[in-house]
C-alpha positions as CSV (number, residue, x, y, z in Angstrom):
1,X,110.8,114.6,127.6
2,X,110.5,112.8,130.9
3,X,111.0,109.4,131.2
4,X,108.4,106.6,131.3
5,X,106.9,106.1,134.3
6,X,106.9,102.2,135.8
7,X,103.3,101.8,134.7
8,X,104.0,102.9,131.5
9,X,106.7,101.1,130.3
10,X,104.9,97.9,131.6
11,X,102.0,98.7,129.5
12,X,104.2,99.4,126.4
13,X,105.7,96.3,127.1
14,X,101.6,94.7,127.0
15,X,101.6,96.4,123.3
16,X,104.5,94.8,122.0
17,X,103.6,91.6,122.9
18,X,99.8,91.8,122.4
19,X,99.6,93.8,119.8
20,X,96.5,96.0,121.2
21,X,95.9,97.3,124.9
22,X,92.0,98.6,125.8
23,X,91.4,101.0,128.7
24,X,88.9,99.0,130.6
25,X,91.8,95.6,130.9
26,X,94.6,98.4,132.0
27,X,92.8,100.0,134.7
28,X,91.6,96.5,135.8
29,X,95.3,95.5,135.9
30,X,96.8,98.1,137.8
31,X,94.0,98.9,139.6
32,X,93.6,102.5,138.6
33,X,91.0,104.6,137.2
34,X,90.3,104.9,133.4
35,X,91.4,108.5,133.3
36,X,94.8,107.7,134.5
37,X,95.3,105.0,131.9
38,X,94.2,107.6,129.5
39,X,96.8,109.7,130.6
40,X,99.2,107.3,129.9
41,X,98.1,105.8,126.5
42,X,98.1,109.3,125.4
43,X,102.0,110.5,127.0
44,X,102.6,107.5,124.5
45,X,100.8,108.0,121.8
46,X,103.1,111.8,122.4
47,X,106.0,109.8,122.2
48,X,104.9,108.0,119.1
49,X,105.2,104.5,121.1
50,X,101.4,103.7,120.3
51,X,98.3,104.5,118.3
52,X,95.3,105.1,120.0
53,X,92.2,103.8,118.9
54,X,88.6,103.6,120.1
55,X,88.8,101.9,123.7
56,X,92.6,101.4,124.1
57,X,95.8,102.2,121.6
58,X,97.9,99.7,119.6
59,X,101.7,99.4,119.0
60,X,102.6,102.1,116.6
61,X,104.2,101.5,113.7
62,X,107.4,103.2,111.5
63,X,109.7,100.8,110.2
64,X,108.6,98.0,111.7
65,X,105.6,95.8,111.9
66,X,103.7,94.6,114.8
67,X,104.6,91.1,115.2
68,X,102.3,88.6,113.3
69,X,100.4,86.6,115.8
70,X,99.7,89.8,117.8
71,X,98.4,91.8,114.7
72,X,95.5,89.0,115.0
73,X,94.2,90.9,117.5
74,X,94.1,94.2,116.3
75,X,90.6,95.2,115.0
76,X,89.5,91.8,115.4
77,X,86.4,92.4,114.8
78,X,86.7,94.4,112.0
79,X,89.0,92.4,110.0
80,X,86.5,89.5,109.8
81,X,83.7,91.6,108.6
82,X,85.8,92.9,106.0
83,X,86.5,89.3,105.1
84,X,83.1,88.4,104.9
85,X,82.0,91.6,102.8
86,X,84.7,90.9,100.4
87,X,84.5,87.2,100.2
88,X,80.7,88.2,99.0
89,X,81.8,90.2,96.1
90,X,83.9,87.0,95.1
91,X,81.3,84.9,92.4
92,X,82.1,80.7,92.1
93,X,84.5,79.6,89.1
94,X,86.8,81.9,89.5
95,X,90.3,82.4,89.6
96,X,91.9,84.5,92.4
97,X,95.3,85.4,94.1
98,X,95.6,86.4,98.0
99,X,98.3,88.0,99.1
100,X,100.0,87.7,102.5
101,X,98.2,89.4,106.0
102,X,95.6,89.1,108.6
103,X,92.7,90.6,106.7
104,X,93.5,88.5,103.9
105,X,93.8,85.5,106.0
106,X,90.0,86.2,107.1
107,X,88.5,86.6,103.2
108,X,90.2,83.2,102.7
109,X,88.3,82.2,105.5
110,X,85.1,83.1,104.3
111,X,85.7,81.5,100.8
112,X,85.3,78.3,102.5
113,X,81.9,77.5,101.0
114,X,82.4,79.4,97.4
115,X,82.8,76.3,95.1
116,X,84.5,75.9,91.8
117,X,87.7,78.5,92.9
118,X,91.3,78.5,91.2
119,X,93.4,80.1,94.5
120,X,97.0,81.1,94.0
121,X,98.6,81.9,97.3
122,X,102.1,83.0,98.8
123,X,100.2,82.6,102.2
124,X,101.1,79.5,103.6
125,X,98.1,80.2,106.1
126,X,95.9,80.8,103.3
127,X,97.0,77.4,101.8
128,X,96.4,75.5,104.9
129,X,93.2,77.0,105.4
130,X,91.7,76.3,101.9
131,X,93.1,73.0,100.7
132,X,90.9,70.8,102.3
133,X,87.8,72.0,100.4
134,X,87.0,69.7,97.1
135,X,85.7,72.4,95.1
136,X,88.9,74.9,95.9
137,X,91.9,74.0,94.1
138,X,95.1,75.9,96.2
139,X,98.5,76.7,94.0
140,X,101.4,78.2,96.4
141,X,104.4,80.1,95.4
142,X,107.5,78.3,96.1
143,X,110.3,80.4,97.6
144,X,111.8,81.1,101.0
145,X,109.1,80.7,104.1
146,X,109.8,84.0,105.8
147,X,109.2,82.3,109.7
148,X,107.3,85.3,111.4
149,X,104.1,85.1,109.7
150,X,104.2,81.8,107.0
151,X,104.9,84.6,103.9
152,X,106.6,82.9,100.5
153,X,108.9,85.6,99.0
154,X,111.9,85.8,96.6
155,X,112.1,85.7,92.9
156,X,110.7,82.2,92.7
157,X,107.9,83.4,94.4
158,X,107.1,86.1,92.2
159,X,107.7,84.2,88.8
160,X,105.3,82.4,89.9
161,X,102.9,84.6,90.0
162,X,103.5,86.1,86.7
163,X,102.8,82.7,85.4
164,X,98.9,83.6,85.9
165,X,96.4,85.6,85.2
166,X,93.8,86.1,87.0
167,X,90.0,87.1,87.9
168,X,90.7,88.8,91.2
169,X,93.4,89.9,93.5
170,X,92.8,90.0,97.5
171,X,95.6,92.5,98.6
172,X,96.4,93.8,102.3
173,X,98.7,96.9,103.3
174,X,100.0,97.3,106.5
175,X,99.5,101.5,106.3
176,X,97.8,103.7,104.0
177,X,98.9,107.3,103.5
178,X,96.7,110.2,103.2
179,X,97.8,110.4,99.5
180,X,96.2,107.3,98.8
181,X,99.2,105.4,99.0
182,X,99.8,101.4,100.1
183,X,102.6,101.0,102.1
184,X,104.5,97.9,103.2
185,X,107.4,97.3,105.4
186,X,109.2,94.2,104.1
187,X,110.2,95.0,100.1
188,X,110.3,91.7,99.2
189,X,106.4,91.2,100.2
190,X,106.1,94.3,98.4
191,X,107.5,92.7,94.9
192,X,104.9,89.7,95.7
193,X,102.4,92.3,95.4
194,X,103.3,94.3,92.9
195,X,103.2,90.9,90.6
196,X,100.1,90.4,91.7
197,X,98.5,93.7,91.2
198,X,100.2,93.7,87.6
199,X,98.3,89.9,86.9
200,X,94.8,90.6,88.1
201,X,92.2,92.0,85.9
202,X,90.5,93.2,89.2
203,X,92.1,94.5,92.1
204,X,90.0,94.3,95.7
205,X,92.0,95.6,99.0
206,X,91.0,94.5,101.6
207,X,92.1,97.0,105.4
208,X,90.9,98.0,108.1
209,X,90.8,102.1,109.3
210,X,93.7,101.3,111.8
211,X,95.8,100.9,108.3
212,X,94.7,104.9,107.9
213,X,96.6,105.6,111.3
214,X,100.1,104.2,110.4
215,X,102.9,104.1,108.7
216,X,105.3,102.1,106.5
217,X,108.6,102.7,104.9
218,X,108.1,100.8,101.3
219,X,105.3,101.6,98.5
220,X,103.6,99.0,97.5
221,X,101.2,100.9,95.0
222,X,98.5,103.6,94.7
223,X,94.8,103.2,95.4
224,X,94.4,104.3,91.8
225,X,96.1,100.9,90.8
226,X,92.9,98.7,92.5
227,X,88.9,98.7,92.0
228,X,87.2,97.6,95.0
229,X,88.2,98.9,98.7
230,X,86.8,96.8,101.1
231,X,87.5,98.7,104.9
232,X,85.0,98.9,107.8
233,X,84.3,102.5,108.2
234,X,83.2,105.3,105.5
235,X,86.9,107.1,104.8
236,X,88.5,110.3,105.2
237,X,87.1,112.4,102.7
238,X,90.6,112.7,101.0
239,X,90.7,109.0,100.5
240,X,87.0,108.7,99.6
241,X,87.6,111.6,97.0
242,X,90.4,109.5,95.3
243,X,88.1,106.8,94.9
244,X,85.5,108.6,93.5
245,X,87.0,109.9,91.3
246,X,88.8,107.0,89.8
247,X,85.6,104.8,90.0
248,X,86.4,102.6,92.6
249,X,84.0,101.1,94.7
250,X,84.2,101.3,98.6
251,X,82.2,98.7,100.3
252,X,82.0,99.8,104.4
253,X,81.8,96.4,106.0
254,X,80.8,97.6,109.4
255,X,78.8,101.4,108.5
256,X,77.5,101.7,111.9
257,X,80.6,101.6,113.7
258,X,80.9,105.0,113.5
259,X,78.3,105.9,115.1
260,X,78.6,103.8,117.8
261,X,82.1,105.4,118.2
């Protein structure tokens, strides 16, 4: 295989630090046309450096995540109509976990005005976004603060967690496999989950279709394991067969996108 060209290693380097490149900024940038950046996203996306996706490509993903702050602006959009359509599905006076991530970060942000919620949280960014509401009472796991994204993991963590039981769990996954299943890359998030899956009486994950596109080295659990799949397009049909057959309820947050696409 030939080696990267000058452009293209400066706009892998754009991915890595970004998160997400779009055609329209890269031709503006290097002053070329749209087809040639295509070209490149897609010698790439050949090499298995990035992911494309409609408009642009992302970093791709194998045994490693994107880096935290720049996952925030991958399917942007997307992510915070799935956190609206989920946080809808959420009644007052309950009790809920949410689990670390960007999507779930965003249905924490639309619980802001539910009242009368019980929140149990190894999301430090979850914590800081909810505790200032009266009527939302915030528990955190203690444990060790993993820097790169404000995650509490360890054992302490998870005892935690098993301390509870719950109403609802909000759960992310950073890749979701064709078999229908949820994929991590840290296994130590991955336990944090797992305890929470096993301690909720109803399950809701919460990922966008770019999660459909990747992959990740560590299972977290099945989508037979959860009851509510909140994404923003319809899904493949071998996904959406899984689900329909084990009765669990796909909400599309953003149904049009397709055909837009």
């Amino acid at each position: 295989m030939t080696e990267l060209s000058s452009r293209q290693s400066d706009i892998l380097n754009i991915a890595r630090s970004s998160g997400r490149v779009t055609v329209e900024d890269l031709a503006r940038r290097f002053e070329v046309s749209a087809q040639t950046i295509r070209k490149d996203l897609n010698d790439l996306c050949d090499r298995r450096s990035l992911t494309r996706v409609h408009g642009g490509a992302i970093i791709a993903s194998g045994v490693e995540n994107v880096a935290y702050e720049a996952r925030r602006f991958v399917a942007a959009e997307e992510k915070k109509a799935i956190g609206v359509a989920a946080a809808a599905q959420i009644p007052n006076g309950c009790s809920l976990f949410i689990n670390i991530g960007t999507t779930t970060e965003e249905v924490a942000s639309a619980l802001t005005s539910h009242e009368d919620l019980l929140v149990i949280t190894n999301n430090l960014n979850v914590a800081m976004m909810l505790y200032r509401h009266p009527r939302i009472e915030v528990i955190v796991a203690g444990g060790t603060v993993r820097r790169s994204d404000g995650a509490v993991i360890g054992s302490t963590a998870d005892n935690l967690i098993t301390q509870f039981k719950v109403d609802y769990a909000i759960i992310g996954a950073s890749a979701i496999d064709g078999d229908g299943a949820l994929l991590d890359f840290d296994y130590r998030e991955v336990q944090a989950a797992q305890a929470i899956i096993a301690n909720a009486r109803s399950v809701m994950l919460v990922a966008d279709s770019t999660k459909l596109r990747r992959s990740a080295p560590v299972r977290i659990a099945h989508l037979s394991q959860i009851q509510t799949f909140v994404t923003d397009v319809a899904l493949p049909a071998g996904l959406q067969n899984i689900c329909t057959s084990r009765g669990i309820e796909v909400i599309e947050a953003m149904p049009d996108k397709l055909a837009d696409l």
